[in-house]
N, C-alpha and C positions, 0 to 999 in steps of 0.2 A: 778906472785904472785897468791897463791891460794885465791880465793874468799870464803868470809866470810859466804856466805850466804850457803855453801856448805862444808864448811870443818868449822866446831864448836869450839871450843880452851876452854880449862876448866883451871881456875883458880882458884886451892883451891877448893873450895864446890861452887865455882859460877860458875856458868856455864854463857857464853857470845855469842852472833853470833848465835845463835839455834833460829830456826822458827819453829812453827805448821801452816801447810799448809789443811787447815779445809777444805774437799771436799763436793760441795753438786752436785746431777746430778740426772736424771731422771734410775730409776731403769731399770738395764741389759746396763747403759750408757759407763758401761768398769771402775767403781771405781775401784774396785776390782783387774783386771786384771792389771789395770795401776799402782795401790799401789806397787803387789806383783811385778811387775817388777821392779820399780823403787828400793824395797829393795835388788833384785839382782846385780842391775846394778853398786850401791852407797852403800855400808855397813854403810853409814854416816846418812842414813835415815831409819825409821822404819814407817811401817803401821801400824795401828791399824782400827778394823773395830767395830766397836760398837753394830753391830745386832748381832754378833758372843756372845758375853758380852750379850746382853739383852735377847735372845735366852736362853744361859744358865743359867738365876736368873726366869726364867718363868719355864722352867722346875722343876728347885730348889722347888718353891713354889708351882706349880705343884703335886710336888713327896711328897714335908710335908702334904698337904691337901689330896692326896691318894694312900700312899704309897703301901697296895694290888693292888690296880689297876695298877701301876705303873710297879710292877712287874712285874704282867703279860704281860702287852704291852715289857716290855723289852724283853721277852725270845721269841717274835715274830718280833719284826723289825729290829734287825739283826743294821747294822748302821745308821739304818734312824732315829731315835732317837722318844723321845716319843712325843716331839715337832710336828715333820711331820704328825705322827700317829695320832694325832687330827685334822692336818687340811684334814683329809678322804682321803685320798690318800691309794685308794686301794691297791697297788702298794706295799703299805708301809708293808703287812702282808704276802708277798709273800715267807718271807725268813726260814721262820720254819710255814708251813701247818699244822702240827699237834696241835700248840697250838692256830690259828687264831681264833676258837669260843670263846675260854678264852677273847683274845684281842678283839674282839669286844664289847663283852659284856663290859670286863672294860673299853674302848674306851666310850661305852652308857652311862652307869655310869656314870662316867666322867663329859659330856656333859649334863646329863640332872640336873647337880651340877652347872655347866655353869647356866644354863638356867635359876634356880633358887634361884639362888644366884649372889649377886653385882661381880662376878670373874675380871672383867675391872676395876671396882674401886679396889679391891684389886692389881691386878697385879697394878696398876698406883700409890698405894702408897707406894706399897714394891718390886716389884721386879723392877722398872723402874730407881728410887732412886740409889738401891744397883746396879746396871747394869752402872748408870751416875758414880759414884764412885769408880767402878771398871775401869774404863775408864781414867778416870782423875790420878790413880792412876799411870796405864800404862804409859799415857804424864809424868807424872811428873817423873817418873823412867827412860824412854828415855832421857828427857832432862838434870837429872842430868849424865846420860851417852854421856852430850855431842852428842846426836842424833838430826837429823830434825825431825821433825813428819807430816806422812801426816795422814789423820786423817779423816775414813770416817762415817761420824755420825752428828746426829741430837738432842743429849740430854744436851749438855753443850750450857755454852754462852759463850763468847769471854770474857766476866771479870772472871769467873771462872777459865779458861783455863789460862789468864792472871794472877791470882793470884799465878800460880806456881811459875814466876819471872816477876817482873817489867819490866827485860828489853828485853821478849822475844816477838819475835815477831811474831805476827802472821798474818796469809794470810785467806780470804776468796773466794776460787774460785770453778766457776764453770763448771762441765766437760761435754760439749754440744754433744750430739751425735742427729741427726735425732730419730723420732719415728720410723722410717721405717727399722734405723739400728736397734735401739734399740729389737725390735720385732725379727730381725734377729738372734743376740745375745743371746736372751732369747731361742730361738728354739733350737740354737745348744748347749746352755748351758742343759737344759731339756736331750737330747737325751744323754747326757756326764753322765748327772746324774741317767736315768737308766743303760744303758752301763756297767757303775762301780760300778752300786748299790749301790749308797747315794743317796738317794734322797733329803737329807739337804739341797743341791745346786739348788734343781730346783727353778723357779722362776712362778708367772702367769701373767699372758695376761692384768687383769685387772688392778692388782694395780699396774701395769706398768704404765696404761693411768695414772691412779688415781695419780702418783710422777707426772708425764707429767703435769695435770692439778695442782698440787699443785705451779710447778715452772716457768709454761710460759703463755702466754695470748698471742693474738692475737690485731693487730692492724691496724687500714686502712691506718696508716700516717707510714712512714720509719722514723725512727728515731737514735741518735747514739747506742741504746742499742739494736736496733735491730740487729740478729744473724743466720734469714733466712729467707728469702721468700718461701710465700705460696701456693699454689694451692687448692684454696675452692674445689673445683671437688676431685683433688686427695685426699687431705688428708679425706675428707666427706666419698668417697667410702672408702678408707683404715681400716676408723672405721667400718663403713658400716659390712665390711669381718670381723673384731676383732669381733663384737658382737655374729656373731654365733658361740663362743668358749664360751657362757657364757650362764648362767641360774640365776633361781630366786631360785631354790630349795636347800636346803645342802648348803648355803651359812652362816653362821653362823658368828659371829660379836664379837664373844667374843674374839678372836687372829683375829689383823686387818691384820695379813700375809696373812690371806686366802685369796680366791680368791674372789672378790666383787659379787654381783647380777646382773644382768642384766641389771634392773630397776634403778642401783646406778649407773652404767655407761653410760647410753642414759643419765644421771640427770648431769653429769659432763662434757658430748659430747654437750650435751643442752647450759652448763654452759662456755663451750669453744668458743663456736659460738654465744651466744645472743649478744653481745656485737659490731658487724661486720654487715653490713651491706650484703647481702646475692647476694646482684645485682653485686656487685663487685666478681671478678674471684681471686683476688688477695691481699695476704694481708700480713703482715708480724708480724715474729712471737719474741717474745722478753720475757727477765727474766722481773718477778713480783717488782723482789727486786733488789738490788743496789752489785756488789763484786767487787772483789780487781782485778779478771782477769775473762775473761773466755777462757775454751780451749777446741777448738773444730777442732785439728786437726787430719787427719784418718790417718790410718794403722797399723799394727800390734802393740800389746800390746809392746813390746820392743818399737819401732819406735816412738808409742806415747810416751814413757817415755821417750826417750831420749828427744824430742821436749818438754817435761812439763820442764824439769829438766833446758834445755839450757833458757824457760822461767823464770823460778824461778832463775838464773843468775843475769838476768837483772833485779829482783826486788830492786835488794837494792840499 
């Protein structure tokens, strides 16, 4: 007999047996890679990723607030979008030369509009909003399609998401990769993304740590939520190397994609380690908050999907 939690059954306009499967993981942790295979593998599930969606309502409003600028940046970054173009990515003007003094200057522009104007409070109550609802819109479209959803994002709640049907169910889990992969990840994702010229896909070093420190803590006691032991020496130097990929300059705050400061990252390496007692060599490392699984098993993006999928099996 087909399992329910994998094969959907639609009766009428109700849809029955459909899960959103809500991913949270440390950035460059393989969400991404693990979503897009899982929709190869299962036509029964679809991804959605949400930065994709939030990405493009910041541009949107972006483009209404300077749409000369806008232009110009366009006829210079080629598919790196105008998005990237702001977060200074020299990189980003390489693709028509002849119009790069235009785009900087509208790039400047831009930025010193940033500077002087509430731009975060703006994006945060119109483009974040309309980005959350683009999103939910997507689940809700999957599910009456009888789809699973996995679902990588941060802007819905679980009663939201639930209010598309009472009787859907939903999973909270999270996908554990070491920092050390994680870093690995992001390197070879980078060099993927000049290579083929998008730079859309690159990813940085900081706000790497910066997901890291949002979802794990450190601990001197082993516990059941613990998910790895530590090494105070290695992982201390490991940061140690990350900091000198960082600076305090052209770090700019108005898109929290960009890459952090220096100064904001010793502040959350600070923030990682106060808590730990320093005499000790060993500690271990665990989620802040409470989920429904976590999956932190290795190997190629296929391989983990099979293994997520043969998990999400035995959920129900």
């Amino acid at each position: 007999m087909a399992n329910p939690v994998l094969s959907p059954t639609i009766h009428g306009n109700q849809s029955t047996a459909v899960m959103v499967v809500w991913l949270s993981g440390t950035g460059s942790s393989g969400k991404s890679s693990l979503g897009k295979a899982i929709e190869q593998i299962d036509s029964k599930w679809r991804y959605i990723e949400e930065d994709k969606s939030l990405i493009y309502e910041v541009e949107q409003e972006i483009t209404r607030g300077f749409p000369d600028q806008v232009e110009k940046i366009k006829k210079c970054v080629g598919n790196c979008g105008v998005f990237q173009a702001l977060k200074e990515i020299d990189r980003a003007f390489d693709f028509a030369p002849e119009h790069k003094q235009d785009a900087l200057t509208a790039v400047a522009e831009i930025k010193t509009s940033f500077n002087n104007n509430n731009w975060k409070e703006r994006f945060r109550k119109i483009a974040y909003p309309r980005s959350n609802e683009s999103v939910y819109k997507e689940i809700k479209q999957a599910v009456a399609e009888g789809k699973n959803v996995l679902l990588d994002g941060w802007g819905l709640t679980r009663e939201k998401i639930q209010s598309i049907n009472s009787n859907l169910k939903i999973l909270h889990g999270l996908i554990y990769t070491s920092i050390e992969q994680c870093y690995e990840f992001l390197e070879k994702r980078n060099l993927e993304a000049v290579s083929q010229g998008d730079l859309r896909i690159q990813r940085f070093s900081g706000t790497l740590f910066r997901s890291f420190t949002q979802l794990y803590e450190l601990s001197s006691q082993s516990t059941e939520r613990t998910i790895e032991t530590i090494d105070y020496n290695k992982l201390s130097e490991f940061l140690n190397e990350k900091t000198l990929l960082l600076k305090d300059e052209g770090c700019e705050n108005y898109l929290h994609w960009n890459e952090i400061p220096l100064t904001y990252f010793q502040g959350l390496r600070n923030q990682l380690f106060s808590p730990v007692d320093e005499s000790h060599r060993t500690y271990y490392l665990q989620p802040k908050e409470s989920y429904d699984f976590v999956f932190k098993e290795s190997g190629n993006s296929s391989e983990r999907a099979v293994k997520l999928l043969d998990l999400l099996k035995n959920t129900d």
